[in-house]
Every structure is written in C-alpha cells, then in structure tokens.
C-alpha positions in Angstrom: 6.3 3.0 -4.7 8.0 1.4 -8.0 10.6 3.8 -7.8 11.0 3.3 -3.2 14.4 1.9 -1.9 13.8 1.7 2.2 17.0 0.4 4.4 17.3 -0.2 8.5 20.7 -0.4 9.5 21.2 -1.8 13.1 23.9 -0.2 15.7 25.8 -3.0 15.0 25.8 -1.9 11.3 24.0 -4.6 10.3 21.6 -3.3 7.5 19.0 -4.9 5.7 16.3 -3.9 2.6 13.4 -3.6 3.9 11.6 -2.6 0.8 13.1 -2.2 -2.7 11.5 -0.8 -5.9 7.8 -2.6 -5.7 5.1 -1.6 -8.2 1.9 -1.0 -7.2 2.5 -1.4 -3.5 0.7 1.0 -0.9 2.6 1.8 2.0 0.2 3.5 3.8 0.5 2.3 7.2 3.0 -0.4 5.7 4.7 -2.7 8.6 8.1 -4.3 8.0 9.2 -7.6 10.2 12.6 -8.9 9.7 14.4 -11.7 11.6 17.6 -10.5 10.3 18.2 -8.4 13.7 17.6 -11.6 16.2 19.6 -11.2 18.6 21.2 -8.1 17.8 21.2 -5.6 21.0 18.4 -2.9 20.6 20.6 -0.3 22.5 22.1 2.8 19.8 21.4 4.4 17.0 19.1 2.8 14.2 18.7 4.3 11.1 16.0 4.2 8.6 16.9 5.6 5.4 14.4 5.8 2.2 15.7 6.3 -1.4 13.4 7.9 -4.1 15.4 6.9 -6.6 13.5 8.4 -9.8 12.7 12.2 -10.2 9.5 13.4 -10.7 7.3 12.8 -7.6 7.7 13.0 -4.2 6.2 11.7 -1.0 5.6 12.3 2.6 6.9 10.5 5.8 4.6 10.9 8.7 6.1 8.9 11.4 8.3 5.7 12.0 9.1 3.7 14.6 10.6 0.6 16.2 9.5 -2.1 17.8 11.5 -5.1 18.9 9.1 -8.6 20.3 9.7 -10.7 22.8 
C-alpha cells in the first residue's frame, strides 16, 4: 500500500485523494468517507482511479462502490 495513490472524482469534476502512498496500511475491505462531495449532485459519472505508482508488485480490485448518506 506504500506505493497506492486512489482518487474519486465527482461529475462535477470535483476530485479528491482518497488515499495516497500509506505504509503499512491494509486495505482489505478499506472504507473511504469524505465530506468534500456535500452537496454535490450524485447523478453522472464518478470515477475511481488507483495509481500503483512503483513497479514491482501488483494487486487486485475486487469490487467498489458508492454510497452517498442521508
């Protein structure tokens, strides 16, 4: 995970770090809560991108999704 760079970007094009180059952390089954997306519209296209940004190992994505409260 030292070497993990995970973005959301909003439709809006809002994007925020949700995760950037910690050591040691295990994602498995990792949950991400922001409040930079209050009161942007949930409606489009999100996108989740994920940056391996060192060679040498590799990794798996089972699944993602999204969840917005209230």
């Amino acid at each position: 995970t030292s070497d993990l760079h995970i973005r959301l970007t909003a439709p809006n094009g809002r994007r925020v770090v949700l995760f950037n180059r910690v050591g040691g952390a295990n994602l498995g089954g990792a949950t991400f809560e922001t409040s930079a997306f209050a009161g942007a519209l949930s409606k489009g296209e999100w996108v989740l991108e994920i940056f391996d940004v060192v060679s040498g190992q590799g990794g798996t994505l089972r699944s993602a999704a999204l969840s917005f409260g209230g």
